[in-house]
C-alpha positions, -999 to 999 in steps of 0.1 A, spaced: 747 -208 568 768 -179 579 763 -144 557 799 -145 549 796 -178 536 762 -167 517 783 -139 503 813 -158 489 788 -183 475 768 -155 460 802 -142 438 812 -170 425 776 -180 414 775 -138 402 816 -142 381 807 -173 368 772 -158 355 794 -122 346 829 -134 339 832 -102 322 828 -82 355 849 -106 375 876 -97 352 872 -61 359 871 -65 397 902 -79 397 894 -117 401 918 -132 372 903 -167 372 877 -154 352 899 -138 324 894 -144 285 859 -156 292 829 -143 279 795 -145 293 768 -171 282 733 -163 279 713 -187 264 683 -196 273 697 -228 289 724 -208 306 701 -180 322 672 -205 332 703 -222 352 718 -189 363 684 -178 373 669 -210 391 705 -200 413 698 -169 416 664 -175 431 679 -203 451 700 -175 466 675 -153 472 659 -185 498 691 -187 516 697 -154 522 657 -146 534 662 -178 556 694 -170 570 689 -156 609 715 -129 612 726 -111 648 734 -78 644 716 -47 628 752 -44 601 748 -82 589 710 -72 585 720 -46 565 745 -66 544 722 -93 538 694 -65 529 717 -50 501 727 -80 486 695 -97 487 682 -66 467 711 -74 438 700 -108 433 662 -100 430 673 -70 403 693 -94 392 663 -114 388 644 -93 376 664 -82 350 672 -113 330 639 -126 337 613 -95 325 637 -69 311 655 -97 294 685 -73 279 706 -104 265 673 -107 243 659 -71 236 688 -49 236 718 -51 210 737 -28 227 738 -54 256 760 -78 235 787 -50 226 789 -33 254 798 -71 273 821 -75 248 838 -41 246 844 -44 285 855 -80 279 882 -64 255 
């Protein structure tokens, strides 16, 4: 699969996980939604993730930029990882829940 490909596939898996921060980039399809982070949601969002993370270390790329590309946005979906999987703010950190939904507003 081409990186640009991989990168279009990689935003709408990250606005549907963050509809939140879809909204404030400017993609409106994603407006008056919340996030959901259940545990059933984020298992989901996180098996995705990972199945990202393949792609993108299996993709053969050409040139030193897309090599680059692929490098920066392979480390966002392992943080992302990483985040919701150890750090688990959704779960341990109050201030996760208002600050989504004060940016929401």
């Amino acid at each position: 699969m081409s990186l640009s490909r991989l990168v279009d596939s990689y935003l709408d898996l990250r606005w549907n996980f963050d509809p939140v921060d879809a909204t404030a980039e400017g993609v409106v399809e994603h407006d008056r939604r919340l996030g959901s982070y259940s545990a059933d949601d984020i298992r989901r969002y996180l098996a995705a993730f990972k199945s990202m993370a393949g792609a993108l270390e299996e993709d053969e790329l050409d040139s030193l930029d897309d090599e680059l590309d692929r490098t920066a946005l392979l480390n966002d979906v392992r943080v992302t990882i990483h985040c919701f999987e150890r750090e688990q703010p959704h779960v341990r950190n109050p201030t996760f829940w208002v600050s989504h939904l004060l940016q929401g507003l």
